[in-house]
C-alpha positions, -999 to +999 in steps of 0.1 A: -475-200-613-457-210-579-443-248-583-461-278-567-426-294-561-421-295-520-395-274-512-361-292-492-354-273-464-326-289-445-327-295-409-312-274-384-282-287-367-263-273-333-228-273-334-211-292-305-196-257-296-236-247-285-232-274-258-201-266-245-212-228-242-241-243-224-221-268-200-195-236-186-225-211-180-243-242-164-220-249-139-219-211-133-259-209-127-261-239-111-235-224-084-254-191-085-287-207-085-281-235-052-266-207-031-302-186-039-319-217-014-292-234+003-298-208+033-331-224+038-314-253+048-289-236+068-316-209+084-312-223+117-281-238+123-267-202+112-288-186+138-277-210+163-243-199+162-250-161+169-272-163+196-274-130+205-291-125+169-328-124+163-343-145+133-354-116+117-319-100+116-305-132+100-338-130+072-321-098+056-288-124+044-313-138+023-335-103+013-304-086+011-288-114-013-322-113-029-326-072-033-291-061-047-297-088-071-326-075-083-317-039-085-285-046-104-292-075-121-311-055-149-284-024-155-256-060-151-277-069-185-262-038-203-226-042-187-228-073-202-239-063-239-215-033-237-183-047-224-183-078-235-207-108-219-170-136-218-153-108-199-183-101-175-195-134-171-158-142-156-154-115-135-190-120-119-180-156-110-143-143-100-163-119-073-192-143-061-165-167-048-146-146-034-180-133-013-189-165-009-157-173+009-164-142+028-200-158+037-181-185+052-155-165+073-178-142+085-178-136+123-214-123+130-245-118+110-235-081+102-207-095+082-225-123+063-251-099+048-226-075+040-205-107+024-236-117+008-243-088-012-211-087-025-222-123-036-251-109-051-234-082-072-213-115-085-243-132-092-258-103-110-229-099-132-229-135-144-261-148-147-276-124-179-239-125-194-246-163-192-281-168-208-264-139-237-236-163-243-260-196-244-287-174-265-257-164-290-247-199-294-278-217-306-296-209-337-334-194-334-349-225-343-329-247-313-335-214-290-364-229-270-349-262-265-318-249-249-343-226-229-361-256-221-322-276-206-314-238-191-346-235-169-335-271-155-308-264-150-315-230-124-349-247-114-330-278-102-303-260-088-328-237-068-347-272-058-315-290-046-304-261-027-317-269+004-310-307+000-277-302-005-272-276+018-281-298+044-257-326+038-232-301+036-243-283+067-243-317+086-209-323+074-190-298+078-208-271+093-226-245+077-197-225+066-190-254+038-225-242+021-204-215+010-170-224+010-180-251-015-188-227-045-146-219-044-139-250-062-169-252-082-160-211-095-124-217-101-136-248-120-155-222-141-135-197-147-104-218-161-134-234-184-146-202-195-107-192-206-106-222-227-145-223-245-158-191-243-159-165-271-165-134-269-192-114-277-209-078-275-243-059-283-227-025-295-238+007-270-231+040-279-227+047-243-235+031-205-249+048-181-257+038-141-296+048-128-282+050-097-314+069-091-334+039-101-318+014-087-317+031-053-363+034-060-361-005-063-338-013-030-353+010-011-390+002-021-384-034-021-363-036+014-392-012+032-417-040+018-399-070+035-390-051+065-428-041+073-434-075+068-406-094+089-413-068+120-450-067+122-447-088+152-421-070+166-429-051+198-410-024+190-428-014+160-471-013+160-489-020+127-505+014+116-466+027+115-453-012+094-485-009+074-472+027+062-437+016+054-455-011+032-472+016+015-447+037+012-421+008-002-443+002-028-453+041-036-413+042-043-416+013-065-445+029-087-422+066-084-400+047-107-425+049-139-426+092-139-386+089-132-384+066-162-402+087-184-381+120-172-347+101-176-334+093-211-313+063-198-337+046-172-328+019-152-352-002-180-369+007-209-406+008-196-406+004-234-400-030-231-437-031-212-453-031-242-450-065-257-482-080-233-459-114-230-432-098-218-457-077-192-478-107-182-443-130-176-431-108-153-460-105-135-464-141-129-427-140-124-437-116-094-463-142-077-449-175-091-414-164-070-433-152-034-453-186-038-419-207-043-400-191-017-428-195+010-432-233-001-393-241+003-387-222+033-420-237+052-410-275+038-378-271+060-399-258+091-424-283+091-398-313+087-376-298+113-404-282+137-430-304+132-416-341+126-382-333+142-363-345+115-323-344+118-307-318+095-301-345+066-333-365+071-347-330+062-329-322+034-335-361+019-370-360+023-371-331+002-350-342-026-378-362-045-396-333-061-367-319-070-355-350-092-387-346-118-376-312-120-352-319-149-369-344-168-396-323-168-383-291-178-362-306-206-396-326-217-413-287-216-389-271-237-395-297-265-435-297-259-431-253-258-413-255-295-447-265-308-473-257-290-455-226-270-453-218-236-492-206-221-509-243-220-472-253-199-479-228-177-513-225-167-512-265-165-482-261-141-493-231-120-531-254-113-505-281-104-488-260-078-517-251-063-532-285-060-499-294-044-504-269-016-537-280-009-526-313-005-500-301+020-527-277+038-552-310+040-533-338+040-495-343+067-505-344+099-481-342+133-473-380+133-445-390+101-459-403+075-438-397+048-446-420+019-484-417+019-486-376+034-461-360+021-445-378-013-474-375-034-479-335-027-439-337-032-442-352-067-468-333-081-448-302-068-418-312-083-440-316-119-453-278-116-423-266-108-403-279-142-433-268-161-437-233-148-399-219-138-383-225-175-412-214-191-416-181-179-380-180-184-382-186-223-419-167-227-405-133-211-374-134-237-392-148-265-405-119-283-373-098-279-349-088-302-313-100-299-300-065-286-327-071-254-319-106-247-297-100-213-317-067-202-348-085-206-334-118-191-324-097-162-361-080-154-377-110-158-354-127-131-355-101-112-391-101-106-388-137-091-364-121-069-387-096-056-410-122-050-386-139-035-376-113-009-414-109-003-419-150-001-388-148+027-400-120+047-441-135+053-425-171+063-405-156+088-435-142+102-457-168+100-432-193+108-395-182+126-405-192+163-395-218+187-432-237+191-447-245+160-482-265+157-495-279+125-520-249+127-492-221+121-490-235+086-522-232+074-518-192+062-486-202+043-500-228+026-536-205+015-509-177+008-492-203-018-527-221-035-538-181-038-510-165-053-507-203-079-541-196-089-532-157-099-501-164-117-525-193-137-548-162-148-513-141-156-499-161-177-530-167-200-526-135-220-487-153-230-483-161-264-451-180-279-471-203-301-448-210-335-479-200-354-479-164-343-441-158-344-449-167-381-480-148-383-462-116-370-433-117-393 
């Protein structure tokens, strides 16, 4: 007969240790995560100073950045887990400061997208070695809270970007948005030395899908260039509408060359566990609808109010602020409940939000009453949605995937991200712009929120099933 008496089970505590695991790798994302925006601040005053470049050219130093980074972010995952994630996780921030002093010195836009790939491989190399090191630290039970402080922490960054970059740009030019990230790194690094410990997810043996990763730059890149040059006269759209096709045929050629090689690029394995699947997918649609939002907010304050560089950047910085509160509020509201009621509630909210930009700003200022309110309420969505499909896609793994599957799931969002970029700049990179050249950027955005609402219904994190399953 089982006893009546209630069983003590004592609370789980996180060592201070946790937190200070948490605080370097933050400062490391953070600096990763503003340098993924801060372009979209700096879009035109970069252009501006190499005149003889077109706006599309200067797009690929944010679709290149945006690429690499998700080609080699996921076989990063592995280096990571093999070689040990302290010893990555430094070198990573060791070679995106030295790129991004690169970005900075660079004399033409040639040289600052080669510069800022070798930021992306940095960025690649420290971000999963990060999340492994923060996911190591914290018992299972605290996992989804620290999940909840890490998606505010990249979400914020990612949001501040752009405001940042623009007081920066103003200041000292737009060389400082990368020149900054030298102190910020070095700040790291010597923090790292001191807190970090080391840790490793044994491999037999590492291998490079050099193969695979070449499907996914090359599919990816043929995607956004189709995109980016369908108004080019050089190219007419039967011929950019058949490098779209064929970008994404060498995308799907990676699922037979998966199955043929033993050590793929990524388990397609990993497919399997529907959360994982539907996070990713959402990740895919959720990251072309955030890019398009942030790039067109700095058009439409510069283009169509004419506000000065920092007057731009300012106005945007109130959505931005609820993004922290609210993220750290989701974690704590996704440990009980889990993750799918977060997102669907946030993904409705973002598209609300870009209806209210598609119906309500008009060409006369009006900042408080037009354009706040959508601001807010974009803000909200934004810290509900970008750390949960974070924690979802991860949720379900077990500790050996943590970094690889870390690593596809943000590399998704950047393939939607390189997507995002490259319709923007076609809808929106030209010298007169009306309020009437934003209306397809703003559909684009309230379709693709309503998908990722339906994608992310099949998630479940709930407590209650984790404890079903086991």
């Amino acid at each position: 007969m089982k006893s009546l008496t209630p069983t003590y089970v004592p609370a789980v505590k996180v060592a201070p240790s946790a937190w200070q695991v948490f605080a370097v790798a933050s400062i490391a994302i953070f600096m990763a995560s503003l340098d993924s925006t801060i372009l979209y601040a700096g879009f035109n005053n970069i252009l501006n100073s190499f005149p003889n470049s077109r706006a599309t050219d200067l797009s690929w130093a944010m679709s290149g950045y945006s690429i690499v980074y998700a080609a080699m972010l996921i076989p990063a995952g592995g280096i990571a887990d093999k070689y040990g994630r302290k010893k990555i996780f430094m070198l990573g921030t060791l070679l995106f400061i030295s790129a991004s002093f690169a970005c900075g010195a660079s004399p033409s836009v040639f040289w600052l997208i080669v510069a800022r790939v070798f930021q992306s491989i940095g960025a690649c190399l420290l971000t999963p070695a990060a999340l492994a090191l923060v996911l190591d630290a914290f018992p299972k039970e605290k996992r989804m809270v620290a999940m909840g402080a890490w998606g505010a922490v990249g979400a914020l960054a990612a949001a501040l970007g752009p405001g940042i970059g623009s007081y920066i740009i103003d200041v000292g030019g737009w060389e400082w948005a990368f020149f900054i990230n030298v102190p910020i790194g070095l700040l790291c690094i010597w923090q790292s030395s001191k807190i970090l410990h080391e840790s490793t997810q044994p491999r037999d043996k590492m291998h490079m899908d050099w193969i695979g990763m070449s499907q996914l730059i090359i599919g990816v890149g043929a995607i956004a260039f189709g995109i980016v040059e369908m108004k080019s006269p050089n190219w007419n759209h039967l011929e950019l509408i058949g490098i779209i096709v064929l970008g994404f045929a060498i995308i799907l050629s990676y699922i037979p060359w998966a199955k043929f090689n033993p050590e793929p690029l990524f388990e397609l394995s990993l497919f399997k566990n529907i959360t994982f699947m539907y996070a990713n997918l959402a990740g895919i649609t959720y990251g072309i609808a955030f890019s398009i939002m942030f790039f067109s907010f700095f058009f439409w304050m510069k283009n169509i109010w004419h506000f000065d560089q920092t007057l731009a950047g300012a106005a945007i910085m109130p959505g931005p602020l609820v993004v922290v509160p609210t993220a750290i509020l989701s974690g704590r509201i996704a440990s009980k409940i889990g993750h799918r009621s977060l997102l669907v509630t946030g993904t409705v909210l973002y598209a609300l939000s870009g209806l209210w930009f598609l119906l309500i700003p008009e060409a006369n200022p009006n900042y408080l009453k037009d354009w706040l309110p959508g601001l807010l309420l974009n803000g909200i969505s934004i810290g509900l949605v970008m750390p949960s499909l974070s924690a979802a896609a991860v949720y379900a793994l077990p500790p050996k995937d943590y970094a690889v599957g870390s690593a596809i799931n943000q590399a998704m969002r950047q393939i939607g991200t390189v997507i995002g970029v490259s319709i923007t700049v076609l809808f929106l990179a030209k010298s007169q712009l009306t309020v009437t050249d934003f209306r397809p950027t703003y559909l684009i955005h309230i379709a693709l929120a309503v998908i990722t609402a339906f994608l992310c219904m099949p998630i479940k994190t709930h407590p209650k099933h984790s404890l079903t399953a086991k």
